[in-house]
C-alpha positions in Angstrom: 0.0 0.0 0.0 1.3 3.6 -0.7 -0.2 6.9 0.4 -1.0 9.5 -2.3 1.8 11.9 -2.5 -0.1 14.6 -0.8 -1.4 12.4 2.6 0.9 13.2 5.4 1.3 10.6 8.0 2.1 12.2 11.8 3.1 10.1 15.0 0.9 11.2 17.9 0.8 9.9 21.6 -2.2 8.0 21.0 -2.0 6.7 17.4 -1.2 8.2 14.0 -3.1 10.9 12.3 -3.0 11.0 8.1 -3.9 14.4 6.6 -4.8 15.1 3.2 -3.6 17.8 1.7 -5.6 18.1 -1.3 -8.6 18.7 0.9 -7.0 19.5 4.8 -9.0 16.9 6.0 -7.6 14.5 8.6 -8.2 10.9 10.3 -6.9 10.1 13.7 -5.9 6.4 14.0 -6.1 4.7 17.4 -3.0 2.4 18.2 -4.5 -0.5 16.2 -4.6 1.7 13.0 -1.6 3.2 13.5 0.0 -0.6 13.7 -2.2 -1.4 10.3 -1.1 1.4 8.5 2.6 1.4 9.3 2.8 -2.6 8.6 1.1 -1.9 5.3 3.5 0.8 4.2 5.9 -1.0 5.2 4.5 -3.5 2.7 3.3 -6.2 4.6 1.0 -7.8 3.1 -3.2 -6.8 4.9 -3.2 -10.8 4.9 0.0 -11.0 7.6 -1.4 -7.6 9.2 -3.9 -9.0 11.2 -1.5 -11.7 13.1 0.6 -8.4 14.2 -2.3 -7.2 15.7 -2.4 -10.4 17.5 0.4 -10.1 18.8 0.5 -6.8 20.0 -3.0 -6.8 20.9 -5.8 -9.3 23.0 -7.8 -9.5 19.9 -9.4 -12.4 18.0 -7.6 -13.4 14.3 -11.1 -12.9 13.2 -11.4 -9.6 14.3 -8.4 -8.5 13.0 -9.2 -9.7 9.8 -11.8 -7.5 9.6 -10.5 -4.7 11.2 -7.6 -4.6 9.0 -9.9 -5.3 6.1 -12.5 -2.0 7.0 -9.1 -0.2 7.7 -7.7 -0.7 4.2 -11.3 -0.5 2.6 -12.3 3.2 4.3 -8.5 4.2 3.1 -9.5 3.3 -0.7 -13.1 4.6 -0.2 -11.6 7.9 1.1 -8.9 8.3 -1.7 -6.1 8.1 0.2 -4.1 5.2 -0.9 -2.8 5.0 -4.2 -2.7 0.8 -4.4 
């Protein structure tokens, strides 16, 4: 996954925030999405994404599928990520 050249990724005390500068708005990520999103552009593959979140978090595999997989999903939906 790579962000579109104008989405600015910033490290926060509670997560990650992305900001979009074509239109100034912003998302705030919570730990878990801040974990997705690094791992994914870090290009590991959304498949091996949810069994990090296992490990860092007490969540279900299940789960994380699906959060990983509404994660990625609301990025695309939002234009945000360029593949």
């Amino acid at each position: 996954m790579r962000l579109r050249e104008d989405v600015s990724v910033v490290d926060t005390d509670y997560g990650k925030v992305l900001l979009d500068g074509r239109t100034g708005e912003y998302w705030e990520l919570n730990p878990t999405g801040g974990l997705v999103v690094t791992a994914l552009l870090d290009g590991t593959p959304a498949e091996n994404v949810a069994g990090l979140l296992c490990a860092e978090f007490d969540v279900a595999q299940d789960r994380a599928r699906a959060d990983v997989t509404a994660l990625l999903t609301a990025l695309r939906d939002a234009g945000l990520v360029r593949a």
